[in-house]
N, C-alpha and C positions, 0 to 999 in steps of 0.2 A: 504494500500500500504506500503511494507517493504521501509525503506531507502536506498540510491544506496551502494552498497561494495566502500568503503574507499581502496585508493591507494597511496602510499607515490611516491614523485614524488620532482624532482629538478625543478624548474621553471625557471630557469638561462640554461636550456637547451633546450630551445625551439628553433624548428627549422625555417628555412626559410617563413614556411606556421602557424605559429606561435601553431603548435603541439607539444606536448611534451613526449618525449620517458618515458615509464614506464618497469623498469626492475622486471620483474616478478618473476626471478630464486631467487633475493636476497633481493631485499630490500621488496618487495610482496608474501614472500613463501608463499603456499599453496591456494594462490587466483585465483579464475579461474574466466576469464572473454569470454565473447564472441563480436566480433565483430556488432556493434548497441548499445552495451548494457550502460547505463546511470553509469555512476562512479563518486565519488566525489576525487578530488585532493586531497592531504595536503602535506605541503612542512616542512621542518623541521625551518621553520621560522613564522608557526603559521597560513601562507595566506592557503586559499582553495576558489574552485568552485568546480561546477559541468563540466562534459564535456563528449565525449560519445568514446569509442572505435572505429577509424575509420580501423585499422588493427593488426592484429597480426603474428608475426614473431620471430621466435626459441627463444621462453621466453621472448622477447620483445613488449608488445602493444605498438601501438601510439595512444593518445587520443586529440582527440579537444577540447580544452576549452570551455566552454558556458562564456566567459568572462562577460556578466550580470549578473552574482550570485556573481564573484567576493569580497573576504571578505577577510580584511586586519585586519590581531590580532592587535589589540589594543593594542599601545607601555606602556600603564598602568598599563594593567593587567598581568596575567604569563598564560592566557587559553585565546581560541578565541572561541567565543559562533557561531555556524552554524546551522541552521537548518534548510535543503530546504524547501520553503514555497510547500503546495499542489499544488497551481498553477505553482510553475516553475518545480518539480518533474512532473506533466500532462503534460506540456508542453511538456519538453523534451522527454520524453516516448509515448506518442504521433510523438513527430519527429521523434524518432529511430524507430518506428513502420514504419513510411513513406519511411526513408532511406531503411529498409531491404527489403519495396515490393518493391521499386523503383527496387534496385539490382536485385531482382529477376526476374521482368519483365524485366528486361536486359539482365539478364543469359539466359530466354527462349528466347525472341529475337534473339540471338547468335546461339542457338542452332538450 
């Protein structure tokens, strides 16, 4: 299993529902994500989680945090060591697999 695509991301922007806007056009050029899809944060303060794409909008995702991976850099060192365990990368990937049939058995529903 590859590791999730890395998104730089302000944590001090998090909204009402405690997601956090990720701007794609600048601070993420060239990363293409899809909605479901498992990403890791990193904040220019060293912190990072995991969390997943809940939509995307004109170069803008919004992602959910999985705030149980949660990893605070170490005010000692100048690096923060991260490396999702197997089990919470299964995890999550597993839930985004549930999230996208969920959706979709909602979409045929509608339809």
């Amino acid at each position: 299993m590859t590791q999730p695509v890395t998104l730089y991301v302000d944590f001090n922007d998090l909204d009402e529902n405690r997601n956090v806007p990720v701007y794609l056009v600048f601070d993420n050029e060239g990363v293409e994500v899809e909605r479901d899809d498992v990403v890791r944060l990193d904040d220019d303060e060293g912190n990072t989680c995991l969390g997943y794409v809940i939509s995307l909008d004109d170069g803008t995702a919004v992602v959910q945090p999985e705030w149980s991976t949660w990893k605070k850099r170490d005010p000692l060192s100048l690096t923060v060591s991260f490396h999702a365990s197997q089990t919470d990368l299964n995890k999550l990937l597993l839930d985004s697999i549930r999230r996208t049939a969920e959706a979709t058995h909602s979409t045929q529903t509608l339809v």
